[in-house]
N, CA, C and O atoms as a Tinker XYZ file with bonds, in Angstrom:
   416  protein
     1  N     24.726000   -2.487000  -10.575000    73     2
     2  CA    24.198000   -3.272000  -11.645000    64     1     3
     3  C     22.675000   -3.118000  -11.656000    63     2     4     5
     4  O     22.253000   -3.097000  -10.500000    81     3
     5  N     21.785000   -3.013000  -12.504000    73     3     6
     6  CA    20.289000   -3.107000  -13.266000    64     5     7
     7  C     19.937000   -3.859000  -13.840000    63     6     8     9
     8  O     20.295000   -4.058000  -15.001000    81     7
     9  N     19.052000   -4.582000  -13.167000    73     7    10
    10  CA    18.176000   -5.936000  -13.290000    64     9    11
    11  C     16.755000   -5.240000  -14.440000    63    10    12    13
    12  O     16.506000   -4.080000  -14.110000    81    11
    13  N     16.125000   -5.590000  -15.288000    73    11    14
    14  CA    15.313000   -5.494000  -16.032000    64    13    15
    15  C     14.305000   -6.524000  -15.487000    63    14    16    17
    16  O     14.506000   -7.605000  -16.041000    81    15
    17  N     13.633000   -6.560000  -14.898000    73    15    18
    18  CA    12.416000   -7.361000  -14.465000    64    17    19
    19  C     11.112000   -7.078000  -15.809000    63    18    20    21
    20  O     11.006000   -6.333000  -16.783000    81    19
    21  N     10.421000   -7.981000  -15.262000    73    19    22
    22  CA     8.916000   -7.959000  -15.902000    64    21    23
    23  C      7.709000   -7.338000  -15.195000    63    22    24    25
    24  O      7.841000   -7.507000  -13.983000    81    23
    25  N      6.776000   -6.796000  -15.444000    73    23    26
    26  CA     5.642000   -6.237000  -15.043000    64    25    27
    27  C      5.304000   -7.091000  -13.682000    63    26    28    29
    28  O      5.251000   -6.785000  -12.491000    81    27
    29  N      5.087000   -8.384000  -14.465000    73    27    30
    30  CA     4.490000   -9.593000  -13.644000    64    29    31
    31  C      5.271000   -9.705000  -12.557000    63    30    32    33
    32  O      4.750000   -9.397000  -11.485000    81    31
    33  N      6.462000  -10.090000  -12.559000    73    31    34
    34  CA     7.627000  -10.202000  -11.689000    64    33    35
    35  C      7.337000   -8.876000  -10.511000    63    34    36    37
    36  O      6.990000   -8.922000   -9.331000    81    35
    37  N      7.629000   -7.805000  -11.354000    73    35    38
    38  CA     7.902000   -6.700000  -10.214000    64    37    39
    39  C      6.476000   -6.768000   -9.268000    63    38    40    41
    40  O      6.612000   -6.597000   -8.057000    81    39
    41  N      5.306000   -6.980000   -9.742000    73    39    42
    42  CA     4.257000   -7.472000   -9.018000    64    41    43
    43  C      4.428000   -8.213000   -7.724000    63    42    44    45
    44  O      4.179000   -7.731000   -6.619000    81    43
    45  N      4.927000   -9.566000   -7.978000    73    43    46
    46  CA     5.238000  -10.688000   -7.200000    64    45    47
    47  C      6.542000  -10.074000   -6.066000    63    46    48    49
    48  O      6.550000  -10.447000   -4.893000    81    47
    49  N      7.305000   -9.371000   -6.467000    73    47    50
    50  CA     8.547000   -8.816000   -5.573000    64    49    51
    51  C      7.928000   -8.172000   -4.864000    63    50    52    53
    52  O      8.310000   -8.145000   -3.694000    81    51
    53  N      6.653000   -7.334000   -5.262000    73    51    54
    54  CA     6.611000   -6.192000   -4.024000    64    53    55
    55  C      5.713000   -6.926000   -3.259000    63    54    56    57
    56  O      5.656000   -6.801000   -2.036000    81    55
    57  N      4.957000   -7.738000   -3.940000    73    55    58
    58  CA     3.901000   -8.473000   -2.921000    64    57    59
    59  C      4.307000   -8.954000   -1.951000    63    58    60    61
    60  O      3.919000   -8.625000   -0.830000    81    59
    61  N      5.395000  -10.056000   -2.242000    73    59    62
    62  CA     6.502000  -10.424000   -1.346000    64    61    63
    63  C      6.947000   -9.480000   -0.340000    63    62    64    65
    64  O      6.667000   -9.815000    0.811000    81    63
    65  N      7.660000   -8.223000   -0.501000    73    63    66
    66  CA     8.303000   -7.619000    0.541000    64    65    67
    67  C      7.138000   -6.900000    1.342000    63    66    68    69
    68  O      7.320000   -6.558000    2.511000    81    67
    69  N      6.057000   -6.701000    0.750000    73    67    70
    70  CA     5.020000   -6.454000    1.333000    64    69    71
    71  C      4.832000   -7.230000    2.627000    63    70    72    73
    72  O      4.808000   -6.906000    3.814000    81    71
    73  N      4.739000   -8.088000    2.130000    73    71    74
    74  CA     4.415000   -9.317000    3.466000    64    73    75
    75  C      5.035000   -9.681000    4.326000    63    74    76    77
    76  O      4.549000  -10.070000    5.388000    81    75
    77  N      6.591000   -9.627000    3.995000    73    75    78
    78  CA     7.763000   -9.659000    4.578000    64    77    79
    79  C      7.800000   -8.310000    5.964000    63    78    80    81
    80  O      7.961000   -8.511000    7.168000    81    79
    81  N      7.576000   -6.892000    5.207000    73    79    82
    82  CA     8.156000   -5.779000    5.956000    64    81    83
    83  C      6.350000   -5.781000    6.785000    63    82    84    85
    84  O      6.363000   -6.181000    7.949000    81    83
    85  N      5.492000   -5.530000    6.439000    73    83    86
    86  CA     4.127000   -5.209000    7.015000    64    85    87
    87  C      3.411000   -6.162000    7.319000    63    86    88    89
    88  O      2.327000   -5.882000    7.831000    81    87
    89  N      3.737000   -7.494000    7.128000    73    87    90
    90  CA     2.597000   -8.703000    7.818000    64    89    91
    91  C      1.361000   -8.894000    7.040000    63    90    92    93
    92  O      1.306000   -8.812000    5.813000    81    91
    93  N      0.508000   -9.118000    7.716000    73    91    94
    94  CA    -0.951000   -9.290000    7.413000    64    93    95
    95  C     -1.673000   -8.034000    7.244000    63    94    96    97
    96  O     -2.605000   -7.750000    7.996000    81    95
    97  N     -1.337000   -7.347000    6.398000    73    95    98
    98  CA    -2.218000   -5.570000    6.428000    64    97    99
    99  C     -3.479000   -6.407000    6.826000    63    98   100   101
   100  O     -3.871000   -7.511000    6.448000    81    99
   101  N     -4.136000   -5.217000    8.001000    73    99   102
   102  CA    -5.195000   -5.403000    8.575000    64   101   103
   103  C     -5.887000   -4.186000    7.568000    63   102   104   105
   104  O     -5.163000   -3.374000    6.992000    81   103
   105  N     -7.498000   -4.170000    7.424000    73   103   106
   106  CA    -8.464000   -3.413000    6.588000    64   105   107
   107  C     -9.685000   -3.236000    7.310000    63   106   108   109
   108  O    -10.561000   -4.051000    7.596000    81   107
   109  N     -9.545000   -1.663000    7.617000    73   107   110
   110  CA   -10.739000   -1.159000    8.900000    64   109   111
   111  C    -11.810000   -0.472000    7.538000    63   110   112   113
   112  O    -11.306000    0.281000    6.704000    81   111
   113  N    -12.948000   -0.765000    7.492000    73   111   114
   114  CA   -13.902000   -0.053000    6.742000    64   113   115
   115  C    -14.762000    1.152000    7.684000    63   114   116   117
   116  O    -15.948000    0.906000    7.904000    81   115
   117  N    -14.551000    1.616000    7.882000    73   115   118
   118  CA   -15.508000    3.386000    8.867000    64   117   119
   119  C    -17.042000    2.855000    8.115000    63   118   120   121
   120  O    -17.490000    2.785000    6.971000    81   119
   121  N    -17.485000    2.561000    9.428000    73   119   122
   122  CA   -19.191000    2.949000    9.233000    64   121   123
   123  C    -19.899000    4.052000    8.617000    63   122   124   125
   124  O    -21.064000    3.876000    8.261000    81   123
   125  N    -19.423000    4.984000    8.477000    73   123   126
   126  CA   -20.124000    6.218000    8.529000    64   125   127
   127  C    -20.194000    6.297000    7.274000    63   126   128   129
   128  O    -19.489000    5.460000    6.710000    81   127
   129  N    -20.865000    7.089000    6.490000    73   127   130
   130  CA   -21.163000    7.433000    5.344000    64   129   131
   131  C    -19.774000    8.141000    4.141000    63   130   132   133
   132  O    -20.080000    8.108000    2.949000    81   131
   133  N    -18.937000    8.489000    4.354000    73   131   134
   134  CA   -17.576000    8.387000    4.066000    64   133   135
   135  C    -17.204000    7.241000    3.741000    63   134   136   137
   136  O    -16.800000    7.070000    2.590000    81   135
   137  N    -17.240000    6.186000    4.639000    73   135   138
   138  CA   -16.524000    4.988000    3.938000    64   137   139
   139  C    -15.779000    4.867000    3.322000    63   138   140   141
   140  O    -15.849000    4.225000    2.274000    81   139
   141  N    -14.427000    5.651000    3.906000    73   139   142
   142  CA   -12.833000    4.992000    4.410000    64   141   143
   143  C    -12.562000    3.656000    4.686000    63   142   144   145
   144  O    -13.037000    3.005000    5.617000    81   143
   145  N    -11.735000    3.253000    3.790000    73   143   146
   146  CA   -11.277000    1.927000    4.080000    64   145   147
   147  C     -9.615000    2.222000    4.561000    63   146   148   149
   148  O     -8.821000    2.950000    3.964000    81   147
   149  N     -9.366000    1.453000    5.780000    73   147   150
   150  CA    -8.128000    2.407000    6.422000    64   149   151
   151  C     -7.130000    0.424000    6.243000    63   150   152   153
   152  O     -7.414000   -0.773000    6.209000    81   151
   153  N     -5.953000    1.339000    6.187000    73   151   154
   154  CA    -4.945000   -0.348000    6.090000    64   153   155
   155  C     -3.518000   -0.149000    7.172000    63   154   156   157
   156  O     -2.502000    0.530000    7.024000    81   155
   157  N     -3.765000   -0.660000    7.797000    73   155   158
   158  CA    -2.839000   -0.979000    9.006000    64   157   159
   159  C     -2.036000   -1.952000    8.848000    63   158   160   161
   160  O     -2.492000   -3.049000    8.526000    81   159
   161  N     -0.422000   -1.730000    9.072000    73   159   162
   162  CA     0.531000   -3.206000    9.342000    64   161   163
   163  C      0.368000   -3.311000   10.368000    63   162   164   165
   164  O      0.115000   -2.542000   11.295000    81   163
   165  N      0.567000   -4.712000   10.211000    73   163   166
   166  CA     0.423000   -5.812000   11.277000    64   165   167
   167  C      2.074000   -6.002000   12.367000    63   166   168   169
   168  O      2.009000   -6.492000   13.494000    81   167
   169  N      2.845000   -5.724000   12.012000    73   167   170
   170  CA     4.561000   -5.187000   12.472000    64   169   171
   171  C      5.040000   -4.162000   12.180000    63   170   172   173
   172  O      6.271000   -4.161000   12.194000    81   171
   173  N      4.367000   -2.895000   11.804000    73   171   174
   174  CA     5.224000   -2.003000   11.997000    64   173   175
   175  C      4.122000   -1.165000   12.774000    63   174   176   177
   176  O      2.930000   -1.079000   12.478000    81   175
   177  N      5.066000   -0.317000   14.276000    73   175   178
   178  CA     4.309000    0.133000   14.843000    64   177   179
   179  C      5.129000    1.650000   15.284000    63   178   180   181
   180  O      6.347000    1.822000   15.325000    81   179
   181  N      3.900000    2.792000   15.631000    73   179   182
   182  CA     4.614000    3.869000   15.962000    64   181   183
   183  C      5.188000    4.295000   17.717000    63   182   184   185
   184  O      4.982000    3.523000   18.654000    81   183
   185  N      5.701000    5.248000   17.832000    73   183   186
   186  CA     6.102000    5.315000   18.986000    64   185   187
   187  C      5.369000    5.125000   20.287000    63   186   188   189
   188  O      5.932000    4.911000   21.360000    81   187
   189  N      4.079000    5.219000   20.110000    73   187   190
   190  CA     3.185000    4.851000   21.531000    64   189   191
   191  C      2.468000    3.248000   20.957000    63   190   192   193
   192  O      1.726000    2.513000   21.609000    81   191
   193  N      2.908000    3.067000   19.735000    73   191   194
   194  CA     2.809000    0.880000   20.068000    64   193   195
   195  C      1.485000    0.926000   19.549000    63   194   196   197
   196  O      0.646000    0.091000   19.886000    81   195
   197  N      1.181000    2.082000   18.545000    73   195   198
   198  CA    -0.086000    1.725000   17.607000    64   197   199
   199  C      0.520000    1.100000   16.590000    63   198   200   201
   200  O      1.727000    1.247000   16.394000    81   199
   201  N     -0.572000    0.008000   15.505000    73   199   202
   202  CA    -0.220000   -0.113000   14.195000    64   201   203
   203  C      0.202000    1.149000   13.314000    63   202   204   205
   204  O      0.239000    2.124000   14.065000    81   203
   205  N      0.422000    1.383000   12.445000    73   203   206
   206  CA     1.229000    2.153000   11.492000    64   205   207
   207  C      0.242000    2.505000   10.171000    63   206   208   209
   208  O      0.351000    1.755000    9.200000    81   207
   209  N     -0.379000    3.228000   10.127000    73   207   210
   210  CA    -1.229000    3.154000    8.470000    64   209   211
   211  C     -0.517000    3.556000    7.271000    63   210   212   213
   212  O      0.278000    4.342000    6.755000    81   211
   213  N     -1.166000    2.694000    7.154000    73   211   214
   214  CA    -0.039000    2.383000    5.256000    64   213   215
   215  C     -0.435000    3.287000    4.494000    63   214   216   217
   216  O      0.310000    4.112000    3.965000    81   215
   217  N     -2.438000    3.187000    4.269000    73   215   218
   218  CA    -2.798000    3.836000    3.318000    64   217   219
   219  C     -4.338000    4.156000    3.574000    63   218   220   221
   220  O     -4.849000    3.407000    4.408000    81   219
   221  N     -5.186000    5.129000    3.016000    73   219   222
   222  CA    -6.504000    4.544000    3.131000    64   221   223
   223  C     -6.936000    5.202000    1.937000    63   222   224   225
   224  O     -6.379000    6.077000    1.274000    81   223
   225  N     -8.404000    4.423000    1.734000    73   223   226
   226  CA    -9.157000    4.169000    0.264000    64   225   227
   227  C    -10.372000    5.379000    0.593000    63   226   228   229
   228  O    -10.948000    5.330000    1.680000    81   227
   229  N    -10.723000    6.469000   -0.419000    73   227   230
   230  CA   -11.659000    7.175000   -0.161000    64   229   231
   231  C    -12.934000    6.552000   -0.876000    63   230   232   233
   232  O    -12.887000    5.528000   -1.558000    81   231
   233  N    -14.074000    7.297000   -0.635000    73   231   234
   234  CA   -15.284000    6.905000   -1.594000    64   233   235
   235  C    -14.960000    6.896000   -3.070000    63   234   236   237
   236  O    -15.588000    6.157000   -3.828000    81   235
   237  N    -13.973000    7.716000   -3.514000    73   235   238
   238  CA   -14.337000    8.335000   -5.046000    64   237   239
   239  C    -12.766000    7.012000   -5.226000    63   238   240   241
   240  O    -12.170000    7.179000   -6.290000    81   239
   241  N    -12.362000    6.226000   -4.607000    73   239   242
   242  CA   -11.658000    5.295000   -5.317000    64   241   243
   243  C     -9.899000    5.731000   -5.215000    63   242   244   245
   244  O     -8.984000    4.955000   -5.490000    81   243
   245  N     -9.807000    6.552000   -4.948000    73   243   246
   246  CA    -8.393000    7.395000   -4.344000    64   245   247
   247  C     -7.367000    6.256000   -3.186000    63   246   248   249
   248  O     -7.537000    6.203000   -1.968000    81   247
   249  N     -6.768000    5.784000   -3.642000    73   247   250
   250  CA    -5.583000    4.926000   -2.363000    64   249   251
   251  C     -4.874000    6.399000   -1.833000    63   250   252   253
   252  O     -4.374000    7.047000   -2.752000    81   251
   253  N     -4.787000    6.906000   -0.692000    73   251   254
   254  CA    -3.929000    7.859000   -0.285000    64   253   255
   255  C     -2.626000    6.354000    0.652000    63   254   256   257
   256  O     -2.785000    5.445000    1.467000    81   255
   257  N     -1.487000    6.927000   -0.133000    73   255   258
   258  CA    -0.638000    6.132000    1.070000    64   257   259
   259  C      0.409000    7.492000    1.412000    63   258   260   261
   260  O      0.527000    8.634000    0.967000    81   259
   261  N      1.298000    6.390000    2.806000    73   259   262
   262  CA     1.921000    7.995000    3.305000    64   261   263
   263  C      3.322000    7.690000    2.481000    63   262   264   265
   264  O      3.902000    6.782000    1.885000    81   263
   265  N      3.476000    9.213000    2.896000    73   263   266
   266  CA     4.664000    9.906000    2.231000    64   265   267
   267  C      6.409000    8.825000    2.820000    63   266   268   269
   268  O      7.244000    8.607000    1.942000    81   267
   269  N      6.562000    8.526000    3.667000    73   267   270
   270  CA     7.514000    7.311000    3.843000    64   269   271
   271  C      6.848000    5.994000    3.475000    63   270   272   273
   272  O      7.863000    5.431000    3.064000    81   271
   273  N      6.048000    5.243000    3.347000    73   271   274
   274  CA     5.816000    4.576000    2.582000    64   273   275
   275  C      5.889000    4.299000    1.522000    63   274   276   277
   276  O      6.301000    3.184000    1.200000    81   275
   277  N      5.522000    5.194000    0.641000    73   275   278
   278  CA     5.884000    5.627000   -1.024000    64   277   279
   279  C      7.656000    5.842000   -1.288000    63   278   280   281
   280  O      8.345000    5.395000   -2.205000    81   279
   281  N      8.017000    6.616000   -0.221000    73   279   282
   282  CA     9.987000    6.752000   -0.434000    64   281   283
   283  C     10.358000    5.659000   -0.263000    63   282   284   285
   284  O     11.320000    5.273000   -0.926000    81   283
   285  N      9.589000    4.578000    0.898000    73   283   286
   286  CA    10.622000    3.449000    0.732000    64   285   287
   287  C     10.755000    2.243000   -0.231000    63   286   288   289
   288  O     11.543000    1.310000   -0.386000    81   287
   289  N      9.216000    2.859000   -1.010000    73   287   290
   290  CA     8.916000    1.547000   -2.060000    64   289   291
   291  C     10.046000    2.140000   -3.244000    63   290   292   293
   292  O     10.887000    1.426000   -3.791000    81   291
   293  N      9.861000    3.550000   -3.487000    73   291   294
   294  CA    10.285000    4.130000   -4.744000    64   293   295
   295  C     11.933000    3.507000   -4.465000    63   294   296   297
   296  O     12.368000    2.529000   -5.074000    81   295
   297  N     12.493000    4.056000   -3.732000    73   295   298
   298  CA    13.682000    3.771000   -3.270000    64   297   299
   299  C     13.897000    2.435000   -3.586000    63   298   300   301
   300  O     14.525000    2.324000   -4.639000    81   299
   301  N     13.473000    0.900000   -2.819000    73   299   302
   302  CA    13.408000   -0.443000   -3.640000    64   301   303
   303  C     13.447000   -0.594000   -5.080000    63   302   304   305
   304  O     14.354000   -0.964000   -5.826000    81   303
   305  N     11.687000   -0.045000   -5.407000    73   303   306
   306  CA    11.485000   -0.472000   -6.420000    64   305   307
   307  C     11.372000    0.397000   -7.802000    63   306   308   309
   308  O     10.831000   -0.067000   -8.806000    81   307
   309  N     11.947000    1.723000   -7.745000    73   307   310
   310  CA    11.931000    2.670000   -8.638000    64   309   311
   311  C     10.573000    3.482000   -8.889000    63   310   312   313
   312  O      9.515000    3.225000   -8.315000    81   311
   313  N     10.776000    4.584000   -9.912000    73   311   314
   314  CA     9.659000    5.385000   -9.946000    64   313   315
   315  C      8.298000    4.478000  -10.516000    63   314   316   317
   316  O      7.197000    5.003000  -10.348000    81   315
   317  N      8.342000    3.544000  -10.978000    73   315   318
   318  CA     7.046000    2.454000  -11.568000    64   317   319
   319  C      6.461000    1.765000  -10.949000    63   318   320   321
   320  O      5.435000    1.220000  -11.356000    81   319
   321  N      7.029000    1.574000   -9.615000    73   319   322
   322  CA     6.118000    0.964000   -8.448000    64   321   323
   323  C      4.822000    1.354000   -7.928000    63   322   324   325
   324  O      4.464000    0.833000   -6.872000    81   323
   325  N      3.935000    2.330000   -8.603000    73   323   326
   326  CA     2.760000    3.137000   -8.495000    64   325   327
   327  C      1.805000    1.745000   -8.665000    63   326   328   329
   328  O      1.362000    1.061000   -7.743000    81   327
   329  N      1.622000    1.535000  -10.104000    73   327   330
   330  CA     0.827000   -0.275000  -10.271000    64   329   331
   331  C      1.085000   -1.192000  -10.096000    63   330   332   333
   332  O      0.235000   -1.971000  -10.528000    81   331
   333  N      2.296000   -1.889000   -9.412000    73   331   334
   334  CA     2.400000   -2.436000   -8.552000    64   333   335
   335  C      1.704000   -2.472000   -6.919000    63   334   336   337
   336  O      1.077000   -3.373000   -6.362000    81   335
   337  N      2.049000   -1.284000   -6.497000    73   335   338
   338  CA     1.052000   -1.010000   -5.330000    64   337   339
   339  C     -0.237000   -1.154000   -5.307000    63   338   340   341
   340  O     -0.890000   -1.725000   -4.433000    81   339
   341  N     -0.822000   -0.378000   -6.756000    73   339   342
   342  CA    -2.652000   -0.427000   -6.763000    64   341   343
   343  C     -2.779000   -1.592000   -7.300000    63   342   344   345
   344  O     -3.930000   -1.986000   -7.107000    81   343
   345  N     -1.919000   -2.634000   -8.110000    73   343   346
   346  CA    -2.512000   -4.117000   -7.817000    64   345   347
   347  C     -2.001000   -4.791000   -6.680000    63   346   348   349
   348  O     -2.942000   -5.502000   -6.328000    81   347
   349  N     -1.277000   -4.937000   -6.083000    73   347   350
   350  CA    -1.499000   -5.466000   -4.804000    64   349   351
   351  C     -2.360000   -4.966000   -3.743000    63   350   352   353
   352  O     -2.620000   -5.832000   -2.907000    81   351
   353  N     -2.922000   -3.731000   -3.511000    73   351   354
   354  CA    -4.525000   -3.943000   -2.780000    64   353   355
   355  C     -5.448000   -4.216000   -3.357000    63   354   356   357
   356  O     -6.385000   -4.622000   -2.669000    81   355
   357  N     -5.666000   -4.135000   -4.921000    73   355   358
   358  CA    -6.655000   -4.584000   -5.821000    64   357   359
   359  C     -6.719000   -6.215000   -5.341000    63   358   360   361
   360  O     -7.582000   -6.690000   -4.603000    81   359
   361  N     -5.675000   -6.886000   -5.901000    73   359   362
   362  CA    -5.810000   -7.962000   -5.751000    64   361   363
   363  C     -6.089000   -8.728000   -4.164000    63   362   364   365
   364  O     -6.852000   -9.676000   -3.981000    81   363
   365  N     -5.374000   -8.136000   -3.256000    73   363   366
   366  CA    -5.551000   -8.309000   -2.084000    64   365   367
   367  C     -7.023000   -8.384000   -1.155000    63   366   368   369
   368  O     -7.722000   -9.331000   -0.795000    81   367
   369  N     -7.112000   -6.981000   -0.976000    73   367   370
   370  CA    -8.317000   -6.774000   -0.443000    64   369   371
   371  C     -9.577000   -6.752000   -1.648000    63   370   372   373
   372  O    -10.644000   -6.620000   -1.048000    81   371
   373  N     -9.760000   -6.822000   -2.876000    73   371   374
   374  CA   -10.661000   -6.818000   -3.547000    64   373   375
   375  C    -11.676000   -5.474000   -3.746000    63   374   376   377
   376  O    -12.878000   -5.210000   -3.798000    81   375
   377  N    -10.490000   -4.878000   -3.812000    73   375   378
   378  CA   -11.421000   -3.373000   -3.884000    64   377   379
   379  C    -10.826000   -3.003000   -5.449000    63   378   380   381
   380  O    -10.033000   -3.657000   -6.127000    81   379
   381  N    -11.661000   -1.414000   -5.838000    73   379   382
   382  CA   -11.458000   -0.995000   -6.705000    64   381   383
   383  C    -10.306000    0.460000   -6.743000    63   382   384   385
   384  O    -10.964000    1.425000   -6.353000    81   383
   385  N     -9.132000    0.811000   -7.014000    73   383   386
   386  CA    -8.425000    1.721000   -6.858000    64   385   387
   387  C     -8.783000    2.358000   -8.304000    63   386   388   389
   388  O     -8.923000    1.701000   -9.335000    81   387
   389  N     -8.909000    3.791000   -8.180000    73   387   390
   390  CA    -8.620000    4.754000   -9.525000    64   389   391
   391  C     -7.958000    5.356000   -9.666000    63   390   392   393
   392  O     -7.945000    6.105000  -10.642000    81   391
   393  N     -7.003000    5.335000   -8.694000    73   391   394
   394  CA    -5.576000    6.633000   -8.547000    64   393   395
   395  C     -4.868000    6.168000   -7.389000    63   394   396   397
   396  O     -5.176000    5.217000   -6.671000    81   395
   397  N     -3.684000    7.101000   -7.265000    73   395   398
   398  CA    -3.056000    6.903000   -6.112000    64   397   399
   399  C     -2.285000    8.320000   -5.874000    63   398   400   401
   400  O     -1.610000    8.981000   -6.663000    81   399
   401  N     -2.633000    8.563000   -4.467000    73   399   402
   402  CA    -2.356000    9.724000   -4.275000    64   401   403
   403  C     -0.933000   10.300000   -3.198000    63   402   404   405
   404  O     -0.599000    9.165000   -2.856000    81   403
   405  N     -0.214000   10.949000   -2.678000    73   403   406
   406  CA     0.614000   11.064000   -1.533000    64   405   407
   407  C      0.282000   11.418000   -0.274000    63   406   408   409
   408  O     -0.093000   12.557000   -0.551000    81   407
   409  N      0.094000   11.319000    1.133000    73   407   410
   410  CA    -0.199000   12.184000    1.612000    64   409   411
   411  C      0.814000   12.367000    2.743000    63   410   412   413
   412  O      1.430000   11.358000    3.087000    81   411
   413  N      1.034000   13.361000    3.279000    73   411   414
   414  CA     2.396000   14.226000    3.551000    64   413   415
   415  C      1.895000   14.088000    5.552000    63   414   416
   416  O      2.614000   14.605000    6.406000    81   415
């Protein structure tokens, strides 16, 4: 069965499972002149018991998130979950996104 949600709605769902599956995304800004903004869950961790990076923000405004991250949203939330994602770090962390990219 296919549920027809709203813009707004599908917003609020992913925000939700957001918080649910990854916690408190933590947000590392790099000193250096680059200025990478890097986003870490707070519960999901890799095999040697680091946080997990979700995504990180380049200078030119680029969200790179990873490649299982993106399958498991698409998978949930279908191929339209792209602005959903860039408003929930928009809104979240208060940054500016201009794209969103994959990275493998």
């Amino acid at each position: 069965m296919k549920y027809i949600i709203s813009e707004s709605k599908l917003n609020d769902v992913v925000k939700k499972y957001m918080e649910i599956i990854y916690g408190d995304i933590e947000m590392n800004i790099d000193e250096d002149e680059e200025g990478f903004i890097h986003f870490f869950s707070r519960k999901d961790f890799d095999d040697d018991g680091y946080p997990v990076r979700i995504a990180y923000r380049n200078k030119n405004g680029t969200l790179w998130i990873s490649y299982s991250f993106l399958e498991r949203m698409v998978t949930l939330f279908g191929t339209s979950v792209n602005e959903a994602i860039e408003k929930y770090f928009e809104d979240k962390f208060g940054i500016v996104i201009l794209r969103i990219n994959v990275e493998f």
